[in-house]
N, C-alpha and C positions, 0 to 999 in steps of 0.2 A: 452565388452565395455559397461561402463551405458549409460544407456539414458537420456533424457532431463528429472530432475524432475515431479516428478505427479504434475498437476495442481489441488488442493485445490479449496474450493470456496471462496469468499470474503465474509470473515463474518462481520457481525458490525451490529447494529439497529439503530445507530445514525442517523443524515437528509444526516452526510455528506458520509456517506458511499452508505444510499441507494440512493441517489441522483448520486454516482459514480458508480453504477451498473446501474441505469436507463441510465446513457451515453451514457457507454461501449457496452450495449442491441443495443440503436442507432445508434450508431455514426461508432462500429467497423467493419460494415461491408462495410464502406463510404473509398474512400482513403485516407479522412481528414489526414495530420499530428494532432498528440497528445502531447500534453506535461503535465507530471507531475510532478506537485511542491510540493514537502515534504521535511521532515528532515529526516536522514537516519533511516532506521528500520520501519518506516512507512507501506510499504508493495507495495513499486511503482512498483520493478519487479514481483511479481503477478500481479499488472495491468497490466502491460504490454501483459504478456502472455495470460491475456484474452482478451486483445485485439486481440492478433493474433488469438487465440484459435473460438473466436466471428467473426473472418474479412473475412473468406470462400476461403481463399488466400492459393495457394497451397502451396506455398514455406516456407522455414524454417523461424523460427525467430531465428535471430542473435541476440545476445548480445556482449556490447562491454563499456567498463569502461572508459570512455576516458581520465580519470584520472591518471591511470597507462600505459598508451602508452607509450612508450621511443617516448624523442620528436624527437630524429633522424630516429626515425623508423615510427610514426604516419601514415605519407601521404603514404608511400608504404604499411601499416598494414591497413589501411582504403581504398585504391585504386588500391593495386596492383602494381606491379614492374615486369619490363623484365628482364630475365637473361642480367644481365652485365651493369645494370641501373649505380648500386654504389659497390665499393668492400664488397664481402660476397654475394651480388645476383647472385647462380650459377645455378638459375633455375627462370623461371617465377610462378610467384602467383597472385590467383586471393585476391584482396581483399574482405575485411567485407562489404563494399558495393554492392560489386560483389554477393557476396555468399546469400546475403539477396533478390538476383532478385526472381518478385514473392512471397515474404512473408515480413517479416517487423524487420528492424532493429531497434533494441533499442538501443538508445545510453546513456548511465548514464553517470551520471557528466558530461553534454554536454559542461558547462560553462567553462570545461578544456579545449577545442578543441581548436586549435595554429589560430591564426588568417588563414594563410594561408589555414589550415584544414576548419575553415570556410567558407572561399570564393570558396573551393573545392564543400563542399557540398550542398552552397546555388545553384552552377552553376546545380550539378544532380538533385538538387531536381526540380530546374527551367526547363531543359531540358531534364533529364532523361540519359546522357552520363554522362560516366567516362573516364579517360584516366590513363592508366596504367603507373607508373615513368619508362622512358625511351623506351617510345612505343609512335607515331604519331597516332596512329588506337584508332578513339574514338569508345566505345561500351554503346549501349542500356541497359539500366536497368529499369525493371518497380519496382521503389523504393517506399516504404512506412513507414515512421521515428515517432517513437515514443521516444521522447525526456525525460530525468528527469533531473531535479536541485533541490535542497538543498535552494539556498537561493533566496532572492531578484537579481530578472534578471535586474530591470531598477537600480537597483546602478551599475550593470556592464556596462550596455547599456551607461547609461550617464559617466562611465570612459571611453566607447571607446574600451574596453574591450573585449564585446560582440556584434556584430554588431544587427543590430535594421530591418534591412531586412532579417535576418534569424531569426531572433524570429517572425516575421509576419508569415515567412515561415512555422516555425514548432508549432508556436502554432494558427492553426488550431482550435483547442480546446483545453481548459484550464482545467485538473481537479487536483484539491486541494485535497491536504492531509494530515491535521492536526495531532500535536503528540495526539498522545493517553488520555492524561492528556487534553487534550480538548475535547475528544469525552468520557464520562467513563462510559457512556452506553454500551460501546461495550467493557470492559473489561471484564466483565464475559462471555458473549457468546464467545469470542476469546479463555480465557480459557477453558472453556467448549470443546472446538473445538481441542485446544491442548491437553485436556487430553484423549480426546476420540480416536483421533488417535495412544495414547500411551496404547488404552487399560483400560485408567482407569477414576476416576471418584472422585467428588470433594466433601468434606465431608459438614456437616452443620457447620458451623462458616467460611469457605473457602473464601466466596465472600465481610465477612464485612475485612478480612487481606489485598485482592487483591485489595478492593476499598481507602483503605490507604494510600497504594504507590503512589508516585507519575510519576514513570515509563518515567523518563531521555532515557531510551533506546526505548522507544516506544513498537510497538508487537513485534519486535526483543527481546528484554529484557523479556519479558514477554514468549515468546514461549520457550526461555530456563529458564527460573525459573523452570516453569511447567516440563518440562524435569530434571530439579536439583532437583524437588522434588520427580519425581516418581523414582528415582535411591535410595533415601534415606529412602522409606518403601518396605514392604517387601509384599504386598497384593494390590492391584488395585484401594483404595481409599485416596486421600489426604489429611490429616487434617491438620485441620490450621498450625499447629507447625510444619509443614516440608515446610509448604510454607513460614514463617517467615524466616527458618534457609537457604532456598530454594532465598531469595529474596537477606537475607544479604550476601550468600557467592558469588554473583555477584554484589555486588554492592562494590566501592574503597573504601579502609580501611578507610581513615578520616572520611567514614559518615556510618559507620556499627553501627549507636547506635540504630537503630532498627527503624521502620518506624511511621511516621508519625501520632500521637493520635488524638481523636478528634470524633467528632460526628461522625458516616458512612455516614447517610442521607446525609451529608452538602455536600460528596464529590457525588454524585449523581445527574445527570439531571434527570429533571421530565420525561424525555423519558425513561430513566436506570431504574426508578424506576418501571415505565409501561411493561418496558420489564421484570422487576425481577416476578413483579406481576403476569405475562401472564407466566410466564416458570413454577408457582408454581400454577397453575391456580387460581388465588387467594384465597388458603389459606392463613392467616395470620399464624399460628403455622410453615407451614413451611418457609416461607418468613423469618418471627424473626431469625429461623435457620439458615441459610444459611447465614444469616448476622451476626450473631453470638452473638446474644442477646434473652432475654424475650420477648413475646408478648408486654406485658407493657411497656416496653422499648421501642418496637417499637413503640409503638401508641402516647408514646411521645417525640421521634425525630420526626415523622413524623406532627406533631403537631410545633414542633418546627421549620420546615420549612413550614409552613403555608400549610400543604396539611393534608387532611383524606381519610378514603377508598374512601367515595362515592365521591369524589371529582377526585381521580385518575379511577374510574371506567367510573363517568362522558367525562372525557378525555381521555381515551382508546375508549367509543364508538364517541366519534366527533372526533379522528384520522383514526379512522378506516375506515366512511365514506371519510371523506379529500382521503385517499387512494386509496377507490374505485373510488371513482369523478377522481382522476388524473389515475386511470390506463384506464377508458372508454375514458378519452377524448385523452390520448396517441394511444388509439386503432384506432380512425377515421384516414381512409386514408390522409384526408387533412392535420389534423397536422405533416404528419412523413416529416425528412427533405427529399428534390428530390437530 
């Protein structure tokens, strides 16, 4: 039987990535509920798991898609049913509630859960009991709900939708997770990260093709490009032209005209650019490389977004300090939450 996926780390250099592992550090070993809000591909069920993996909580973590539940089946697949509840139950089952005692169920797509399924789980998460369909005997659960939605919760909330005392409920804590195409600092080290679990390694011109895209599918998209690409060479390195042919043959026919031209720089945050600088340790020769241009080139795009080296060096050492300032004053007893 396989086991539960290897937990990966959460790569990214962006604010908003490391700001969600500084959380996850806090918060996951608190009973807080969680909820993360992304668009799908984002990488919410790896948070999730490190949250459990972070929360020192013995019991398993559940997942559960609340999306695909059959809605006749939901309440006894989330709570549990006694033989002889409803025709077809010829045995009792514990439910995903159940099963999550002691460790932490994740529920995706919460914003699907049937009204009734909601009033279910605001009442556990309020009192800690479940009651199984067609059983009197309520049981203890020591439950812990890490929530994800896709979109805007208060347009639900204000339709009536989604109730508004279970969103208090479970978001506990709020962390955000933007597509990709808002964070594109963290598109090369994610590649990077993909290719290296496949063994292999990303050629010089790589990172100005990857910074192009504009990545609809988010890391999702992007972790199987990288897989599309290393299936299409025959050697452990990927050059640009397998990562093009790699991009277009997942992306929908109507828009396979190849990706998006333009300066590399302009799609770069001044952060993306700090982290390219920092992995190359700022050599400029290989920096150009890897973005897939001449030095000269580079020195004027980089020109052309109002930046120069001593300018992005000056701002790697005043972030670097910022950093240590917030990791000492994280460290005093008094700040961590009680």
């Amino acid at each position: 039987m396989r086991g539960p996926p290897e937990l990966g780390p959460i790569v990214g250099e962006s604010m908003t990535m490391r700001r969600a592992r500084e959380l996850i550090e806090r918060y996951a070993p608190t009973n807080l509920s969680i909820l993360l809000v992304g668009a799908t591909g984002t990488g919410k069920e790896l948070l999730a798991r490190h949250i459990h993996a972070r929360s020192g909580r013995p019991g398993r973590l559940v997942g559960v898609n609340c999306g695909v539940l059959p809605r006749d089946m939901a309440d006894g697949l989330l709570f549990g049913y006694d033989r002889g509840a409803f025709s077809g139950a010829v045995k009792r089952h514990r439910g995903y509630v159940e099963c999550s005692d002691g460790g932490t169920l994740f529920l995706d797509e919460l914003l699907s859960l049937s009204q009734e399924g909601q009033a279910k789980l605001l009442r556990a998460l309020d009192t800690g009991e479940v009651q199984r369909l067609g059983e009197e005997v309520e049981r203890y659960v020591d439950l812990r709900v890490v929530g994800a939605v896709q979109e805007e919760v208060e347009d639900r909330m204000s339709r009536g939708a989604f109730r508004r005392d279970l969103y208090r409920r479970v978001a506990g804590l709020v962390i955000d997770l933007p597509p990709l195409a808002d964070r594109p600092e963290d598109i090369i080290p994610l590649a990077r990260h993909f290719a290296t679990q496949r063994g292999q390694v990303l050629e010089a011109g790589a990172a100005g093709v990857l910074a192009r895209h504009s990545w609809p599918g988010n890391v999702r998209e992007l972790r199987d490009a990288i897989q599309r690409a290393g299936s299409l060479v025959e050697n452990g390195t990927l050059p640009p032209g397998a990562l093009r042919e790699a991009i277009a043959l997942g992306a929908p026919a109507h828009t396979r005209s190849g990706p998006a031209q333009g300066p590399v720089l302009s799609t770069f945050t001044t952060q993306g650019l700090l982290t390219l600088c920092e992995m190359h340790a700022w050599r400029v020769e290989r920096i150009a490389n890897d973005l897939g241009m001449r030095r000269t080139i580079f020195f004027r795009e980089l020109k052309r977004v109002g930046l120069t080296m001593r300018e992005l060096r000056r701002l790697a050492t005043f972030t670097s300090v910022q950093e240590r300032s917030r990791t000492l004053v994280n460290a005093r007893p008094s700040s961590r939450p009680t």
